[in-house]
N, C-alpha and C positions, 0 to 999 in steps of 0.2 A: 259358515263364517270362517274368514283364515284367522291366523295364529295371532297375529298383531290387535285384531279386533274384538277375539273373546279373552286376550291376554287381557286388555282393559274394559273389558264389558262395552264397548263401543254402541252406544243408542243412536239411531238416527230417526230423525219422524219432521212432521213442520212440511207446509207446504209453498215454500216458497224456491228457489232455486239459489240462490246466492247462500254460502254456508258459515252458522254463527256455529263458531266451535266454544263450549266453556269447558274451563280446566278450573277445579277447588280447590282450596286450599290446604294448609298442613292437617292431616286427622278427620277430614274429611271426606265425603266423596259425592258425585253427578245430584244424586237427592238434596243436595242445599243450594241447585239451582230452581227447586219447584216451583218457587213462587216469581219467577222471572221469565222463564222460558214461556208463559203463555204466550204475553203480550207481544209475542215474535214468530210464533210457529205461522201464523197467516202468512207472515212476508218471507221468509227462511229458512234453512234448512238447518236446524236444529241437530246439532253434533254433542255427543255428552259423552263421558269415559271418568276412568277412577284411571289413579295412579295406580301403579305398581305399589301391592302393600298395604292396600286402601279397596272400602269400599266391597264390589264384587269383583274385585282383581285380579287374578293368576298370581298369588304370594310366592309363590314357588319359581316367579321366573324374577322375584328381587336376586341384582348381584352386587354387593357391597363396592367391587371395582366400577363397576357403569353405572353407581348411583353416589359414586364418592364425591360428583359435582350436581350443582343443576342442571349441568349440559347433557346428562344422562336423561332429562326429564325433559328435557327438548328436542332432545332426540326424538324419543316419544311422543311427542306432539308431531314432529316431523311423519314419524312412520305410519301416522294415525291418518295423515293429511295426504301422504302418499298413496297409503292403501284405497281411500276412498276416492283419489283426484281430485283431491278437494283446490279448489285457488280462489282469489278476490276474498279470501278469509277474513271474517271478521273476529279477532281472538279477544273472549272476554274469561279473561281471568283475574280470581282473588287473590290477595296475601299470595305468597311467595310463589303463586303460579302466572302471577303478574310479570316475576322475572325471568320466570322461564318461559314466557310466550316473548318476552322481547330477546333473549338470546335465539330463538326460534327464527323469528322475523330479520335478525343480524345473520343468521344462517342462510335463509332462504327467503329474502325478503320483496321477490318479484309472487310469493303465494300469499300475500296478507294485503288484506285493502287497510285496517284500520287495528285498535290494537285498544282497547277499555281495561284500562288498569284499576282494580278497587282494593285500594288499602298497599300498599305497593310499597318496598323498602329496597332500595339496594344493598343497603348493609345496616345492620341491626344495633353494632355498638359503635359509639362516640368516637372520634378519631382528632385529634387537632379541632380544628374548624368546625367537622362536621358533626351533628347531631344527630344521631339514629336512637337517641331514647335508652340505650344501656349503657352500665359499665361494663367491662370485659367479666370484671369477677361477678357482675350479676348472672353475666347470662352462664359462667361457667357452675355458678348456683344452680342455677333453671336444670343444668343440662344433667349434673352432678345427681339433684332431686328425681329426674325424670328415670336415671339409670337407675336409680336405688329402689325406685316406688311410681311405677308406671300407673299405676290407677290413684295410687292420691294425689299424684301429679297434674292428673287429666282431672281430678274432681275441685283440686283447689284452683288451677290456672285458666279451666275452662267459662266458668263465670265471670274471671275479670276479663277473657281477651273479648268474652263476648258483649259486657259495661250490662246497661238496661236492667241494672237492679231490680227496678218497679217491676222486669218482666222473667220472672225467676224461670220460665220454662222453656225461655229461648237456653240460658244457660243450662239448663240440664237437658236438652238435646244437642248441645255443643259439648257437654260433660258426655254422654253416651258416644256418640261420635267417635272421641277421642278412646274411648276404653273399648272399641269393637275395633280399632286399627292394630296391626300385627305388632306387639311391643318391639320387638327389634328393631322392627323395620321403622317405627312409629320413632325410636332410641337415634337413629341412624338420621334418617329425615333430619332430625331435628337439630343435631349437630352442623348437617351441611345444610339447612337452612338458617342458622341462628348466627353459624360461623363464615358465611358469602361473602361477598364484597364485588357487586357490580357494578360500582360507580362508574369504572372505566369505559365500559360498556355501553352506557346509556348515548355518547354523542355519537356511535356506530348505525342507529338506530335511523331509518329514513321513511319508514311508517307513520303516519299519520294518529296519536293518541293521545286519548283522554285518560287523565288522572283524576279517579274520585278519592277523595280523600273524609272520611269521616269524622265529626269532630270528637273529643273527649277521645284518641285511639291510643291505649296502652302499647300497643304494637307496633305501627307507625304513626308518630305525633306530628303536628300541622308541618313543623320543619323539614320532614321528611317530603313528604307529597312537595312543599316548593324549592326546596333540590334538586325532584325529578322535573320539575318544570323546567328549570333552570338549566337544567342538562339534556337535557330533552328534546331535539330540536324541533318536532312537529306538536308541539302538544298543548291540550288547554289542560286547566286546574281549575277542579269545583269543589271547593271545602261544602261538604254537606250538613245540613241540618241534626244527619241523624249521627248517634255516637256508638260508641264501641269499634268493633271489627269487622263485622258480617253484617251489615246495610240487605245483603239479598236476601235476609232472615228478620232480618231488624228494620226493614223499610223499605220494600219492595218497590211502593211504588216510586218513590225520589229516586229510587235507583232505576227503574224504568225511565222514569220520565226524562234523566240526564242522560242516558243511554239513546232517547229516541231523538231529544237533540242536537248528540253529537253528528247521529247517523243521517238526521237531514240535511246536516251542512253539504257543502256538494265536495267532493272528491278531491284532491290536489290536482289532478288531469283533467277535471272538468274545468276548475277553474282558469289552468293553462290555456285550456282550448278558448275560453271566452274573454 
């Protein structure tokens, strides 16, 4: 296996030929796509990886300067796509790997056919206008908390990002999660994910994507997802039924199902041709 590939544990498996890459979200890693990648391995080729810092990752090749943006993590996704030759990508990414699969796609965007955004924010705190769900001093709360007490941080925040009260052991596999990621790096993450700002970003974007947005989402609330619509030039928006953060934990199959009908619509090239 080369270096790029066991740096992020790089899975491939799925018999299909065209390649669905997923990227997790913050404190997560490849394992909180289980309940999704079945319903796909038949038609595609199934790509899975941890971030750096995450998961079964190579902690040791975090470097504070190439992870001081997300474009660090897109990077990543690039060299991952590179190493295997992967093109016609279909990138489905969570929470804050939503943004870094579209700076990805703004990078190199003749290797992506399509782009499934779930739960998706380009900036997190409130600005004028805009609404991203925080105040400034909240999140410098959050972040403040998280430096001082990485595990009560992860045991108090991980229930709400995950909502589904009723289902207390989603959240304490989202509580575990969070507390088996490298504190540092988990500390780090979390600043240059909470503190981004990719609005500018989004109309560079010529990828064809879908925004799931989930309803009741502490993290990204409804206004968020129709922002990204709105800024977005190729993309649909499906407020989902299901709530919280993690729909690929919390609702697999609504999450398939919108997934399978994005991917049946036909292609922006097929559609040219006819």
């Amino acid at each position: 296996m080369s270096a790029v590939l066991a740096r992020h544990n790089v899975k491939v498996f799925g018999r299909g030929e065209q390649p669905m890459l997923f990227a997790h979200g913050y404190g997560c890693d490849q394992n909180m796509w289980r309940f999704i990648t079945p319903a796909f391995e038949d038609r595609y080729r199934i790509v899975l990886f941890d971030h750096v810092g995450h998961g079964q990752s190579d902690a040791a090749a975090f470097d504070q300067s190439r992870y001081g943006s997300l474009q660090g993590y897109a990077d990543d996704v690039l060299a991952i796509c590179r190493e295997l030759g992967l093109e016609d990508v279909i990138f489905v990414g969570h929470s804050v790997s939503a943004m870094i699969g579209v700076l990805a796609a703004i990078q190199e965007p003749e290797r992506f056919e399509r782009l499934v955004l779930i739960g998706p924010s380009p900036r997190y705190i409130d600005d004028d206008d805009y609404v991203g769900g925080f105040k400034r001093e909240d999140i410098e709360g959050l972040l403040d908390f998280l430096d001082s007490n990485h595990l009560g941080w992860s045991s108090t925040m991980a229930p709400v990002i995950m909502g589904n009260p009723d289902r207390p052991e989603l959240g304490e596999e989202l509580t575990n999660s969070f507390c088996r990621t490298n504190p540092e790096i988990a500390k780090h993450f979390a600043r240059v994910t909470f503190l981004s700002d990719n609005r500018a970003d989004l109309p560079k974007v010529r990828t064809k994507a879908l925004i799931l947005q989930c309803s009741q989402d502490v993290i990204a609330p409804e206004a968020v997802g129709r922002y990204i619509q709105q800024n977005l030039p190729d993309s649909e928006f499906i407020l989902m039924q299901a709530t919280g953060h993690c729909p690929n934990l919390s609702a697999p199959e609504e999450t398939i199902e919108a997934m399978e009908a994005f991917l049946r619509a036909p292609a922006p090239e097929q559609v040219a041709a006819s």
